[in-house]
VEXDREN-2710 file (C-alpha; in Angstrom, 1 decimal):
% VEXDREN-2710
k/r/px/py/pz
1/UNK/0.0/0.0/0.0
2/UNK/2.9/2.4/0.9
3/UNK/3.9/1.5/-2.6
4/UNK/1.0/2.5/-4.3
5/UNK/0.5/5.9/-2.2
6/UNK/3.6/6.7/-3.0
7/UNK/3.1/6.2/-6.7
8/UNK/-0.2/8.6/-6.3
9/UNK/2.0/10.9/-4.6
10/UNK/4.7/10.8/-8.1
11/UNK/1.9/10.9/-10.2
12/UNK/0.2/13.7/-8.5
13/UNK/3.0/15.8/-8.4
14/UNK/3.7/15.2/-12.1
15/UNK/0.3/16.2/-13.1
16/UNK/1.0/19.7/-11.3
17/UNK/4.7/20.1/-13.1
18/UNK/3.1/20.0/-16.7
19/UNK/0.6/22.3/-15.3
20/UNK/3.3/24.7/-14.3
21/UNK/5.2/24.5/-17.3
22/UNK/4.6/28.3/-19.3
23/UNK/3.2/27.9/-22.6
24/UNK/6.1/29.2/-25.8
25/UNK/4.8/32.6/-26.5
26/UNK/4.9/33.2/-30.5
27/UNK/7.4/35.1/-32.2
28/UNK/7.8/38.9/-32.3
29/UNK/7.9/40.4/-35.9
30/UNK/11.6/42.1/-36.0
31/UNK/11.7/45.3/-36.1
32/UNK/12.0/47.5/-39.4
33/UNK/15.8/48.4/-40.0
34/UNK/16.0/52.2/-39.6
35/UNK/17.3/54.1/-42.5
36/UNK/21.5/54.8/-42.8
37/UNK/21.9/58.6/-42.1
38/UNK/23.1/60.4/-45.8
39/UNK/26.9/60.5/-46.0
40/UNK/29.0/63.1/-45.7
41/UNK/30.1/64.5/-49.1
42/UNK/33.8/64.0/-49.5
43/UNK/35.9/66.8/-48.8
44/UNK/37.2/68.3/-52.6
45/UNK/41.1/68.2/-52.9
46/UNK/43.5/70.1/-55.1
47/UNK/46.8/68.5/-56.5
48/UNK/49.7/70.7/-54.5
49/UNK/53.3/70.9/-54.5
50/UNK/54.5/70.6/-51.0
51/UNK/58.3/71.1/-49.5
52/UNK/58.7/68.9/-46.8
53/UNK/62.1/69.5/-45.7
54/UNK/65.1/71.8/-46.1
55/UNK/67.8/70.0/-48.4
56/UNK/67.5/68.7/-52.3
57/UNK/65.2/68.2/-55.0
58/UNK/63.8/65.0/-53.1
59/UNK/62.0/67.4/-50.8
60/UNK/59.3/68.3/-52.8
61/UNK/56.6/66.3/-53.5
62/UNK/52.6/66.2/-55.0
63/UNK/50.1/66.0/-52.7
64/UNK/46.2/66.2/-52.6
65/UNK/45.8/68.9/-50.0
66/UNK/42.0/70.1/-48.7
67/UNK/40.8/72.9/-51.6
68/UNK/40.7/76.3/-50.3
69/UNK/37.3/78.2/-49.9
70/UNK/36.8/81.6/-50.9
71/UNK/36.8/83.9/-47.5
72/UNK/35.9/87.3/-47.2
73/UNK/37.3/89.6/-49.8
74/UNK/38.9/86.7/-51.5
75/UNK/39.0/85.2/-55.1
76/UNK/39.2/81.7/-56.0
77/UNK/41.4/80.9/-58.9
78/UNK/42.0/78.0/-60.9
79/UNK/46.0/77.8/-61.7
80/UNK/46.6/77.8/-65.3
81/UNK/50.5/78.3/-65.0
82/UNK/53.0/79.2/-62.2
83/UNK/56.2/81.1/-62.2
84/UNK/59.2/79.5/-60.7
85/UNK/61.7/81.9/-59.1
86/UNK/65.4/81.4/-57.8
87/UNK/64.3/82.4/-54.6
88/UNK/62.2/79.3/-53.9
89/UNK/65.1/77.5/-54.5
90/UNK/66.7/79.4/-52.1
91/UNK/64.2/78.8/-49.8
92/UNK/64.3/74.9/-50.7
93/UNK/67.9/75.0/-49.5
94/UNK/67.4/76.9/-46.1
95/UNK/69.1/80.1/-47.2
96/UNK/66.3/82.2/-47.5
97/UNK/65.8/85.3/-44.8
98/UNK/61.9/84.4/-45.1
99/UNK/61.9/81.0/-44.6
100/UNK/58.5/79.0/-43.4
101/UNK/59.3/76.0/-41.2
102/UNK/58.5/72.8/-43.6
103/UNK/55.9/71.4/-44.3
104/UNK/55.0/74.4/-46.9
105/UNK/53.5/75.4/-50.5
106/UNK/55.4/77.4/-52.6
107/UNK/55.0/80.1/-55.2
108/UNK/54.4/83.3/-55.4
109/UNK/52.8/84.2/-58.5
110/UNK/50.2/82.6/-60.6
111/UNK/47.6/82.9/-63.8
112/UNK/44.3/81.5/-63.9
113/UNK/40.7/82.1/-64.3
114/UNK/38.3/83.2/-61.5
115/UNK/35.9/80.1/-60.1
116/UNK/34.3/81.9/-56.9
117/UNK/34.5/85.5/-55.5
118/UNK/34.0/86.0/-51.5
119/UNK/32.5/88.3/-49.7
120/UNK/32.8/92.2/-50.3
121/UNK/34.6/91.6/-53.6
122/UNK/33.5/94.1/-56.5
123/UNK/35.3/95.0/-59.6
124/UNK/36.3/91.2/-60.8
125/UNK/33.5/88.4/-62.2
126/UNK/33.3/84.6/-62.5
127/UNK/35.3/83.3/-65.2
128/UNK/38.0/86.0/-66.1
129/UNK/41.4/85.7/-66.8
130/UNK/43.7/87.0/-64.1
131/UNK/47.2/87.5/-62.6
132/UNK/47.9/86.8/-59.0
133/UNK/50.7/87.5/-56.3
134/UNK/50.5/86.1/-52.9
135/UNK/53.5/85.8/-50.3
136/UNK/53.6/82.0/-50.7
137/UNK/51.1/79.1/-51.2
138/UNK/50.5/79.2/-55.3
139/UNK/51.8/75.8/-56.6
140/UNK/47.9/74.8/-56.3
141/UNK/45.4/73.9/-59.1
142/UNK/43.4/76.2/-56.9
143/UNK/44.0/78.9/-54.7
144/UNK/42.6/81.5/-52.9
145/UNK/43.9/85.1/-53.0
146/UNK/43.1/88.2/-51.7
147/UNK/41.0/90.5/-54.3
148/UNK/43.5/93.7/-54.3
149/UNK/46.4/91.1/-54.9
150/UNK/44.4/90.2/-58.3
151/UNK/44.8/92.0/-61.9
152/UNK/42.6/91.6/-65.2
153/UNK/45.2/89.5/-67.7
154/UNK/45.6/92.0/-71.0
155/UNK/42.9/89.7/-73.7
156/UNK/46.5/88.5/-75.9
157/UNK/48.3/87.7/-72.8
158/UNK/48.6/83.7/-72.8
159/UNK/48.7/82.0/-69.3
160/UNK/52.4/81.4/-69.3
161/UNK/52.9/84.9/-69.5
162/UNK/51.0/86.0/-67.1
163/UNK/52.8/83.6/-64.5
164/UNK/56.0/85.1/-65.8
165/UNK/55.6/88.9/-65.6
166/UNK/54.7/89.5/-61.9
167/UNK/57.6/89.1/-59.7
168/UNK/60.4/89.5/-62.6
169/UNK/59.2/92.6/-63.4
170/UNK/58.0/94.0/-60.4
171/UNK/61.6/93.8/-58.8
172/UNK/62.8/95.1/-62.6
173/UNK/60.7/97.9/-62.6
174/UNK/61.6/99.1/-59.0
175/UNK/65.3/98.6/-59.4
176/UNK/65.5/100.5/-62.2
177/UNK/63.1/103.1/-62.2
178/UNK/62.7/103.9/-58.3
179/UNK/66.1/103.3/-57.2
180/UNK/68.0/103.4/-60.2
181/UNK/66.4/106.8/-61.5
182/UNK/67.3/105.3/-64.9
183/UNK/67.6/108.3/-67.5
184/UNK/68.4/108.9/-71.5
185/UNK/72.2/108.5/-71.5
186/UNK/72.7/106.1/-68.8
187/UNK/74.6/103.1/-68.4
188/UNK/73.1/99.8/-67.0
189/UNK/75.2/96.0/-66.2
190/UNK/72.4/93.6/-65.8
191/UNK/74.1/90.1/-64.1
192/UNK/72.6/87.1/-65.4
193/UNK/71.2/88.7/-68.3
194/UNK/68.9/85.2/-70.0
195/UNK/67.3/84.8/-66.0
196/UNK/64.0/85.8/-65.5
197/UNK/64.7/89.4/-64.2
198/UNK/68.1/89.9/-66.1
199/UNK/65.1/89.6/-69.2
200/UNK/62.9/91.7/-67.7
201/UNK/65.0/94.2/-66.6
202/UNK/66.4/94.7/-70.3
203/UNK/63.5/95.4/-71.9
204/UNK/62.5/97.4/-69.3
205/UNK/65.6/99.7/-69.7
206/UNK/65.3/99.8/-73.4
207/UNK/62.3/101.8/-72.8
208/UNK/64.5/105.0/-71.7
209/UNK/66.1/106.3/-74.6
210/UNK/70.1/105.8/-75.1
211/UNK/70.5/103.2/-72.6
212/UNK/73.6/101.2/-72.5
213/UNK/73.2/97.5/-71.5
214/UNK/76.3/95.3/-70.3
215/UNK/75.1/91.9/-69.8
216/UNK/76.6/88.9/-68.7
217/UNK/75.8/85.2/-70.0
218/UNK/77.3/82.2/-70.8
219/UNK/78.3/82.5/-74.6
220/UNK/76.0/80.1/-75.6
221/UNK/73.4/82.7/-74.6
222/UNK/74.8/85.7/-76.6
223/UNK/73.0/85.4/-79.3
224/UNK/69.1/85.8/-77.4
225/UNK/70.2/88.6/-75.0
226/UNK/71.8/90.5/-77.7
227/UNK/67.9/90.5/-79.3
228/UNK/66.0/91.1/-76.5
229/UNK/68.7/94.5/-76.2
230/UNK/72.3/94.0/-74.3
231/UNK/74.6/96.1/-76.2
232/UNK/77.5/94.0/-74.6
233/UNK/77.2/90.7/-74.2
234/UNK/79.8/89.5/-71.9
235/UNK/80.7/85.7/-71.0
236/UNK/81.6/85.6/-67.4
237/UNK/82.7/82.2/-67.5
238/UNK/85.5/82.7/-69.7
239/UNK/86.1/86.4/-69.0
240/UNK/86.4/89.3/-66.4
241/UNK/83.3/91.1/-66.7
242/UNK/85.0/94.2/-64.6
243/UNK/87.8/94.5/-67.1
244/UNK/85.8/93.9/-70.3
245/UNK/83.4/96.8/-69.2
246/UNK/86.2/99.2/-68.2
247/UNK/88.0/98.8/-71.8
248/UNK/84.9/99.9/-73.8
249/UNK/83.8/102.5/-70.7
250/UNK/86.4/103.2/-69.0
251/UNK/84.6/105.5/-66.3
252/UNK/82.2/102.3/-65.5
253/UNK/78.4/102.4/-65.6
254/UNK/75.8/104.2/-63.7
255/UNK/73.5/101.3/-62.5
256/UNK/74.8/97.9/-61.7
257/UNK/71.3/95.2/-60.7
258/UNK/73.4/92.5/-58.9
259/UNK/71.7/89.0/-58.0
260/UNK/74.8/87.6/-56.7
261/UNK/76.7/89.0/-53.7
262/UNK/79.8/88.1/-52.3
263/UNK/82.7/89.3/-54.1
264/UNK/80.9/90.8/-57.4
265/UNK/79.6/93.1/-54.9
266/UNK/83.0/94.7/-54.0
267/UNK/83.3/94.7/-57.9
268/UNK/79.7/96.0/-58.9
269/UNK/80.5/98.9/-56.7
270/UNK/84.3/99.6/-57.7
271/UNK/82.5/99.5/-61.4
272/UNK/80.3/102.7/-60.8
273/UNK/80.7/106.3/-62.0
274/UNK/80.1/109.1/-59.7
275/UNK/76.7/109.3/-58.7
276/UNK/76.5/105.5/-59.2
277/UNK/74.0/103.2/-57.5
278/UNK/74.1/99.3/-57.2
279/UNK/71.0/97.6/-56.3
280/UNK/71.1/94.0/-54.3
281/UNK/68.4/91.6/-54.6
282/UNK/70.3/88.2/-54.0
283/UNK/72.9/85.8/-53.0
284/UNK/73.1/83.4/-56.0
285/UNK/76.5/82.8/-55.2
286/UNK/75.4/81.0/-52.4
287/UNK/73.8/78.0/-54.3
288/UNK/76.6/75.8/-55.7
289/UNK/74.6/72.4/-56.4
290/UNK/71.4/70.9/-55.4
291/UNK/72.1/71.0/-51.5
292/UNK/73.1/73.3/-49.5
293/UNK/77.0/74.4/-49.3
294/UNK/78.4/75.5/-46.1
295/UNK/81.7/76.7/-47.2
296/UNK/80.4/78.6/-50.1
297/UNK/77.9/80.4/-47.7
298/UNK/80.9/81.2/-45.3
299/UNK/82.8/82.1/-48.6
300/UNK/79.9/84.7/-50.1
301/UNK/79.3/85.7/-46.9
302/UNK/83.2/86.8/-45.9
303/UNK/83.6/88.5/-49.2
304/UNK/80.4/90.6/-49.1
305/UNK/81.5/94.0/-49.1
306/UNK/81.1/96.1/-46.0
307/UNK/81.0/100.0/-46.3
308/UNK/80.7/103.2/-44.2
309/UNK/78.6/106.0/-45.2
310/UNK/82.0/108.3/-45.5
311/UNK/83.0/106.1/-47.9
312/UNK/79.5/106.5/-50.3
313/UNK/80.3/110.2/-49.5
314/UNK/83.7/110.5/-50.1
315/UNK/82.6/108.8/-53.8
316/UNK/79.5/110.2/-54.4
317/UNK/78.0/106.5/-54.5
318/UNK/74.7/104.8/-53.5
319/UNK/74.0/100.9/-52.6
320/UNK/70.6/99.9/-52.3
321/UNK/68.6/96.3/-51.6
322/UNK/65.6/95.2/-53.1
323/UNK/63.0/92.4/-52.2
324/UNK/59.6/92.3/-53.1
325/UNK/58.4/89.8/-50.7
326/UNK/58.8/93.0/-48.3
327/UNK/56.3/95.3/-49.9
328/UNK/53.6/93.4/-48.5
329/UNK/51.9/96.4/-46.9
330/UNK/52.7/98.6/-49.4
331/UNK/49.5/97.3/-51.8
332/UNK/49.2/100.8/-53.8
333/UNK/52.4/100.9/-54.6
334/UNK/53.0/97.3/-56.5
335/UNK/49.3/97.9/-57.8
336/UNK/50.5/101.2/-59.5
337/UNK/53.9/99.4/-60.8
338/UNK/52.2/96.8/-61.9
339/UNK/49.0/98.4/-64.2
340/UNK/52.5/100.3/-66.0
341/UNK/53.7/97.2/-66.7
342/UNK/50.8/95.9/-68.1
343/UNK/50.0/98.7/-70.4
344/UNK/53.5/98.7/-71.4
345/UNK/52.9/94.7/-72.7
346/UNK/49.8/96.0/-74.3
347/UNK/51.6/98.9/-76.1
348/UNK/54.1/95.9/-77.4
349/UNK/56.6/97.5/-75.5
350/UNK/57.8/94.0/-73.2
351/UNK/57.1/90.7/-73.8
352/UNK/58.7/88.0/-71.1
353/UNK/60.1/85.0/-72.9
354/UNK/58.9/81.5/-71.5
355/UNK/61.8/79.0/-71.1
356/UNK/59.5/76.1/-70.6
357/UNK/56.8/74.4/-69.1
358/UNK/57.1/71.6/-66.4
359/UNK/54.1/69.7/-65.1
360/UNK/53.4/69.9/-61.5
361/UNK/55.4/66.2/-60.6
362/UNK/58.1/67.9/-62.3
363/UNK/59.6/70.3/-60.2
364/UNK/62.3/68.6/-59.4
365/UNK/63.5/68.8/-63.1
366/UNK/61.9/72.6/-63.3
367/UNK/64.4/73.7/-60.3
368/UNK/67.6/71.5/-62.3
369/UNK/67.4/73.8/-64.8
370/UNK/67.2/76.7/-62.8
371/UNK/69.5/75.8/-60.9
372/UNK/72.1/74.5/-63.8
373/UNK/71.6/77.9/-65.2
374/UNK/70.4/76.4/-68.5
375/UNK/67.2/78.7/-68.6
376/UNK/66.9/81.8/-71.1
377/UNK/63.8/83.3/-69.8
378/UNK/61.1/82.5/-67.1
379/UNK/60.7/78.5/-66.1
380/UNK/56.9/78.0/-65.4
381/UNK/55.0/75.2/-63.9
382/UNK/51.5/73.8/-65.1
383/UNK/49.1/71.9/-62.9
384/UNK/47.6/70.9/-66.7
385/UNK/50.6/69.3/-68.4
386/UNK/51.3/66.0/-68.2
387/UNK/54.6/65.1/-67.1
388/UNK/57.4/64.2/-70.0
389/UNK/60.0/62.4/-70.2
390/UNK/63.2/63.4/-71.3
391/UNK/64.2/63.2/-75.4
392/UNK/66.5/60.1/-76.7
393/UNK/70.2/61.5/-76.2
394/UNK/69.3/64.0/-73.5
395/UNK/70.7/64.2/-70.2
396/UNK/68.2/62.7/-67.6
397/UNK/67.6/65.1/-65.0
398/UNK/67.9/64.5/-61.6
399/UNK/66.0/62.1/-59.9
400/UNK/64.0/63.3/-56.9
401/UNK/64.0/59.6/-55.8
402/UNK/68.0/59.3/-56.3
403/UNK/70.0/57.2/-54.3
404/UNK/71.1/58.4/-51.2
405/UNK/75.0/58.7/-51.0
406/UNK/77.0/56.1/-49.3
407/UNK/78.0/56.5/-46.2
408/UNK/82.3/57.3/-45.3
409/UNK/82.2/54.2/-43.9
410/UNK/80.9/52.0/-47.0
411/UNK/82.8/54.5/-49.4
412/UNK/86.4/53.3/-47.2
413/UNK/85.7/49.6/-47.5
414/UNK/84.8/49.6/-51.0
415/UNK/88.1/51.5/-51.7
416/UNK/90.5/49.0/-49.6
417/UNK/88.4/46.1/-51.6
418/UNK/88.8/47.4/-55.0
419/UNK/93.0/48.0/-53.7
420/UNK/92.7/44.6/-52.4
421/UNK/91.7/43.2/-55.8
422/UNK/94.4/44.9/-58.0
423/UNK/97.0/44.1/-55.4
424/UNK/95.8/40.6/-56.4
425/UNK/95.8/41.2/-60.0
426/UNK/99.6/42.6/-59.7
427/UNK/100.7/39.7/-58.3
428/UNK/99.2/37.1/-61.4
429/UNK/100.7/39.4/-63.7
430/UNK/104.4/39.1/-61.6
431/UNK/103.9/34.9/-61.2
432/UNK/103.1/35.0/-65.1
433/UNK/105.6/36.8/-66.1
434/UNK/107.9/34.2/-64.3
435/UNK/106.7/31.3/-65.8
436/UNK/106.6/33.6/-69.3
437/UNK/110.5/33.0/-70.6
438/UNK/109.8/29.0/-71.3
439/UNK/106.5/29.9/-73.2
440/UNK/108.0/33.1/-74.5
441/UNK/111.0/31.3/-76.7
442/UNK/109.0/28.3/-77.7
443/UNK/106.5/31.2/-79.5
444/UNK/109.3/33.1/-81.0
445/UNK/111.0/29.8/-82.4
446/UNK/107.8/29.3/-84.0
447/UNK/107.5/32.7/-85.6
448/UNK/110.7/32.6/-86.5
449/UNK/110.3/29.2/-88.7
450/UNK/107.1/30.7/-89.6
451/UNK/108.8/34.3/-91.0
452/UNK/111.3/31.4/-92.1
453/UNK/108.8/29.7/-94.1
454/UNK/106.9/32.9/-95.8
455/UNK/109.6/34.9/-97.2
456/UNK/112.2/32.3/-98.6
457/UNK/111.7/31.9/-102.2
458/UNK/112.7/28.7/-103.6
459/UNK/113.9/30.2/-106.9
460/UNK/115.8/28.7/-108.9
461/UNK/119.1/30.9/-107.8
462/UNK/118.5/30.1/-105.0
463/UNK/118.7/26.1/-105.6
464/UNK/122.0/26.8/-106.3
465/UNK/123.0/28.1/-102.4
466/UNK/120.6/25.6/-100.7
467/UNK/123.1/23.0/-99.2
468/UNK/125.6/25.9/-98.4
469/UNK/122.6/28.4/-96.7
470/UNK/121.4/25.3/-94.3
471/UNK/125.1/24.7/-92.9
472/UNK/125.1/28.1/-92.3
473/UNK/121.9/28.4/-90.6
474/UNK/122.4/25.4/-88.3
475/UNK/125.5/27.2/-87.3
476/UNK/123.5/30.3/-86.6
477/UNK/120.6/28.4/-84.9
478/UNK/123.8/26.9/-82.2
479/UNK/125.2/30.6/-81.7
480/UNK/121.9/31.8/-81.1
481/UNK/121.1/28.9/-78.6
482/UNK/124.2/30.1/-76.6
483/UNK/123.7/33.9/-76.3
484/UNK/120.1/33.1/-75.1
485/UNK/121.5/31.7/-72.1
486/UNK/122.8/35.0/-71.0
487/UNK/120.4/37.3/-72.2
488/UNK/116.8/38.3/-71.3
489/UNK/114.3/36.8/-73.1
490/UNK/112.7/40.4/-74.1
491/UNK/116.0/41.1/-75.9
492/UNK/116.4/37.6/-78.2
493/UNK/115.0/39.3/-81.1
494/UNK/117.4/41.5/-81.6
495/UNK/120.2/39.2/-80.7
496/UNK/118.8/37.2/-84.1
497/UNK/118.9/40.4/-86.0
498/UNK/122.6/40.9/-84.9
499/UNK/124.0/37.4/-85.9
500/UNK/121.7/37.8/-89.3
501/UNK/123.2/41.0/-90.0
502/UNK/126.6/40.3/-89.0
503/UNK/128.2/37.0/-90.1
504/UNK/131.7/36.3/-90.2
505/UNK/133.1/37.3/-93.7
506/UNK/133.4/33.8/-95.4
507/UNK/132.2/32.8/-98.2
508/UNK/130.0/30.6/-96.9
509/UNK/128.3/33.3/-94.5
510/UNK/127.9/35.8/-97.5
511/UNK/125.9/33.4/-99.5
512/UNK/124.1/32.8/-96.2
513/UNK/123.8/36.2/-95.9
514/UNK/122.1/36.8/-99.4
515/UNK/119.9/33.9/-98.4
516/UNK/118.6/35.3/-95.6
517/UNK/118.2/39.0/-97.3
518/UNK/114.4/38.6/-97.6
519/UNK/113.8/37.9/-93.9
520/UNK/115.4/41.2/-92.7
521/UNK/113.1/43.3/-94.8
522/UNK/110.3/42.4/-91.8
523/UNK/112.4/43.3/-89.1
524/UNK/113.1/46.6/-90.9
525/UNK/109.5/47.0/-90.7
526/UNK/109.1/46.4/-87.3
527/UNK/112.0/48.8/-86.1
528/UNK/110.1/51.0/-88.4
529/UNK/107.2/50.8/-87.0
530/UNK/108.4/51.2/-83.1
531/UNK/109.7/54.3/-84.4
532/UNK/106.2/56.0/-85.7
533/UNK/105.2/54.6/-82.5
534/UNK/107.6/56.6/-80.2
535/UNK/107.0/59.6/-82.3
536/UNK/103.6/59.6/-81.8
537/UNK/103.6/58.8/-77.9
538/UNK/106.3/62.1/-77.7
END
């Protein structure tokens, strides 16, 4: 009975478990997704030419840098064409006095067409043609400029010109015309007459009636600054400029535009007349080579010329400097300098002259031939062009990628390798020439049985002689085997030519002799021939 209460009892409380157990509730519909917010629009980037670093050509480099926007009294400009100027590869280098800690955008001066206009901005519209200056930041495709630093481009003015007129002939114009006080009459030496400025500042001077222009160039250049107006054309490289001006004006000049300081200061201002001004606007003495060169630095900079005012006085001289970079708050004044300049290219009065054109990845190359002087004219860059490559039989530019120089260390062990190996290869050529005698006289035997062979004529004279010529030739053969013994093997042949030409006066050796005639005429040839050969080494 216990049994079967007990089973009740299971029973019963299995009945209440499935009671308790909760029922599956159904499924919940999933909710709908909610919709992705929009994307942000991309931010627009502009192709730029960034410095990175102080040092060479590898330190610039294309980048896609966030495009500028338009602020208030701004202009936005697309970048047609760029100028390149020496300074920014002064500045490249680390010598400049305005240099901007890297990372930086160069360029200074630009042409392009008008995309936006700012706030407050009257007088310009959407889609014209213009010039623009700027302290730094124009190797863009765009860029954004204040309004009063932007000037209508003339309707025949190309794009290239208009990036190669601002900042050549700006610095020109002042040199000559507001420190200079260039008049009819005067006397002008422009250094570097093919550069940028040197071009600008010819025609510029040609303007004033009876100017006379000494210019210096390389002579390959003569010819193209002669045309655009240098009376004198002067090649520095191969002559003094100082002494070639003072034998055709002996009293000197009365303006001297010098780019390069240093010691063609000191001579710039020995080269003026009374009442004589020299205008400084650079150190391009400095740059020697794509880095940057201490001792020619220290060298420019410890010949720069160093005067007192009692001095100027006591010779009625004046020495100015020039920078244009340092007219930034003087706006009017470059504005008004620069509309006279642009009606003088509209009155056909200048024209710049474009070098070439680089692409943007380029610049590298652009600054090589800047910087190799092999530019007559303004060097531009183009955000447009697509990058060349260099014509079959031209030198390749520099790589901005090149190798990196070898350290002192590598450079030492390579040299006591390469000493090492020709140490080696001295001593196979000693242990050769030591085995060489054994060798040496088998060889000559066999040229001589070979000469032997090719020029005795079996005629029938010499039939006659035949017995007698081979008893005297074996009699030869055993004198000759003797004096080798005692002489160098270097000087046998002309031990042979001794017993050959010599015999002992019998008859026997005389018809020898006369058989042995046609041999001699190759040795003859050979002494002959080491003659013409000593001639032509003295």
């Amino acid at each position: 009975m216990a049994e079967g209460g007990d089973a009740a009892t299971v029973a019963h409380e299995a009945g209440n478990a499935v009671q308790e157990t909760p029922k599956a509730e159904p499924e919940k519909a999933a909710a709908p997704a909610e919709p992705a917010p929009p994307a942000e629009p991309a931010e627009p980037t502009v192709r730029t030419i960034v410095l990175t670093g102080h040092g060479g050509y590898d330190k610039l480099s294309v980048q896609q840098k966030p495009q500028p926007k338009a602020g208030k009294g701004e202009v936005l400009v697309r970048v047609k064409a760029a100028g390149l100027n020496f300074s920014e590869l002064m500045v490249r280098q680390g010598l400049h006095d305005r240099m901007t800690k890297p990372p930086v955008v160069l360029g200074m001066e630009a042409a392009g067409v008008i995309e936006e206009l700012g706030e407050d901005v009257s007088g310009l519209e959407v889609g014209q043609n213009v010039i623009c200056l700027a302290q730094t930041g124009m190797w863009r495709e765009i860029v954004a400029v204040p309004a009063t630093n932007v000037f209508i481009m003339p309707e025949e003015m190309s794009y290239e010109e208009g990036a190669a007129i601002p900042l050549s002939y700006l610095t020109a114009y002042f040199m000559l015309f507001d420190f200079g006080n260039l008049r009819p009459g005067k006397s002008l030496l422009v250094h570097i007459a093919a550069g940028g400025v040197g071009w600008a500042a010819t025609q510029l001077a040609k303007t004033v009636d009876n100017v006379t222009i000494f210019g210096t160039a390389s002579a390959s250049k003569h010819d193209a600054i002669k045309e655009n107006g240098v009376d004198h054309p002067i090649d520095y490289r191969t002559r003094d400029y100082a002494e070639e001006i003072k034998n055709i004006s002996p009293k000197g000049v009365d303006v001297v535009l010098d780019p390069l300081g240093g010691a063609d200061t000191s001579k710039g201002l020995q080269l003026l007349r009374p009442m004589g001004k020299i205008v400084t606007y650079g150190s391009a003495n400095m740059v020697k080579g794509e880095n940057r060169n201490l001792m020619k630095m220290a060298k420019t900079l410890w010949q720069s010329t160093s005067v007192s005012p009692v001095s100027l006085v006591k010779t009625n001289k004046a020495i100015a400097g020039f920078q244009l970079a340092h007219l930034t708050g003087e706006i009017e004044l470059v504005r008004s300098a620069f509309q006279d300049i642009l009606n003088m290219y509209k009155d056909g009065k200048i024209k710049p002259r474009i070098d070439s054109v680089w692409a943007f990845e380029q610049v590298a190359e652009a600054m090589q031939q800047m910087n190799e002087r092999r530019n007559i004219g303004k060097v531009i860059l183009s955000p447009e062009k697509e990058p060349t490559k260099p014509a079959e039989g031209d030198a390749a530019p520099t790589s901005p990628l090149k190798k990196k120089k070898p350290s002192l260390f590598r450079r030492l062990s390579k040299r006591a390798s390469r000493s090492k190996d020709e140490g080696e290869k001295k001593d196979e050529v000693k242990n050769a020439k030591k085995e060489s005698p054994i060798k040496q006289e088998e060889q000559e035997k066999a040229d001589d049985n070979k000469a032997t062979n090719g020029h005795v004529q079996q005629t029938p004279e010499d039939e006659k002689i035949e017995d007698e010529a081979a008893e005297t030739e074996e009699k030869v053969d055993e004198a000759v085997k003797e004096e080798k013994k005692d002489e160098a093997p270097a000087e046998e042949p002309e031990k042979i030519e001794v017993a050959v030409e010599n015999p002992a006066e019998t008859d026997d050796a005389k018809a020898a002799a006369a058989d042995v005639v046609p041999d001699d005429k190759p040795v003859e040839n050979e002494e002959k021939a080491d003659g013409d050969a000593s001639q032509e080494a003295n």
